[in-house]
C-alpha positions in Angstrom: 0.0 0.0 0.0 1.6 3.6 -0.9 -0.3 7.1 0.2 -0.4 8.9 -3.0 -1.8 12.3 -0.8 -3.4 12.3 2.8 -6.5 11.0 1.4 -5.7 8.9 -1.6 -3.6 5.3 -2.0 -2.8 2.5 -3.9 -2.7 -1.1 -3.6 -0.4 -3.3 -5.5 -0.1 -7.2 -5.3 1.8 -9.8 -7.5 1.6 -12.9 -6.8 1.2 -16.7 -8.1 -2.3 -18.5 -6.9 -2.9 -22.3 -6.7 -6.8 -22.2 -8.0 -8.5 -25.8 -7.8 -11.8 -24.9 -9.1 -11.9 -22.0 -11.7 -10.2 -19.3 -13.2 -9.8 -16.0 -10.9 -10.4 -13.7 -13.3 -14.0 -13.0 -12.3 -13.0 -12.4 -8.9 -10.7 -10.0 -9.6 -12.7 -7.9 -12.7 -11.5 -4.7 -14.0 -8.4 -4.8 -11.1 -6.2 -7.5 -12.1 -4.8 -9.5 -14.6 -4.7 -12.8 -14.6 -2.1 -15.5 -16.9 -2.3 -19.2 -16.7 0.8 -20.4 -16.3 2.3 -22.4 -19.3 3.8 -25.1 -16.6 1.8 -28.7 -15.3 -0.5 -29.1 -12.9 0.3 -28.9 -9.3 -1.4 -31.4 -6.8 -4.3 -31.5 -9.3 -4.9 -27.7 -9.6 -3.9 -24.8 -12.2 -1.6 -22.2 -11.3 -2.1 -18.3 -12.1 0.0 -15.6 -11.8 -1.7 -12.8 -11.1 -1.1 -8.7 -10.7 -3.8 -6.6 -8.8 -4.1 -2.5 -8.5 -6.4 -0.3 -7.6 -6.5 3.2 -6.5 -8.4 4.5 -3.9 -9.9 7.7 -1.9 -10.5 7.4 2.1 -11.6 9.9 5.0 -10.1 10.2 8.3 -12.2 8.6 10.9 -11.8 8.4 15.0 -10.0 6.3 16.5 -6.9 7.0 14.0 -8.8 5.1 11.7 -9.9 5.3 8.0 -13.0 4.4 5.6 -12.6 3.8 1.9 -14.9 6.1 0.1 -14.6 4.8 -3.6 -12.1 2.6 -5.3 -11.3 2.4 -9.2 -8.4 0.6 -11.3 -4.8 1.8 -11.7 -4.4 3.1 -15.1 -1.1 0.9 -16.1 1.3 3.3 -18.3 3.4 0.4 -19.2 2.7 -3.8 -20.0 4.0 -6.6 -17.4 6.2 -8.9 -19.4 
C-alpha cells in the first residue's frame, strides 16, 4: 500500500495463486490481470499468476482510523512482461 496524498492510496499485489476450481479472473474484474501459467499441474490444480491495482480515496475517521470512500483501477502506463 503507498499514500499517494493524505486522502488517496494504492494497492499493489503480484503474486502466483494455486486455483483448484476456476479461473480467478472474475474475482478479480477490472483490477487484475490474470495468466495461466504455461507449466503442469500442481497437486491437481492450475496455477495463475496474477497482478492486482487499484487506487483508492479514504476519509479520516476516530480512532486513528480510516473508511474507503470509492475505489477504481490503476491506469497501467506500461505492460507486465
Amino acid at each position: 500500500m503507498k499514500w499517494i496524498s493524505p486522502t488517496r492510496f494504492v494497492v499493489s499485489e503480484e503474486s502466483q495463486w494455486q486455483v483448484k476450481e476456476r479461473d480467478p479472473s472474475a474475482t478479480l474484474g477490472q483490477y487484475g490481470v490474470v495468466e495461466k501459467s504455461e507449466h503442469e499441474k500442481e497437486e491437481s490444480a492450475d496455477l495463475y499468476f496474477v497482478w492486482f491495482d487499484a487506487e483508492g480515496e479514504c476519509e479520516l475517521v476516530p480512532s486513528d482510523k480510516a473508511r474507503v470512500l470509492s475505489t477504481h483501477p490503476v491506469k497501467k502506463q506500461e505492460s507486465r512482461e
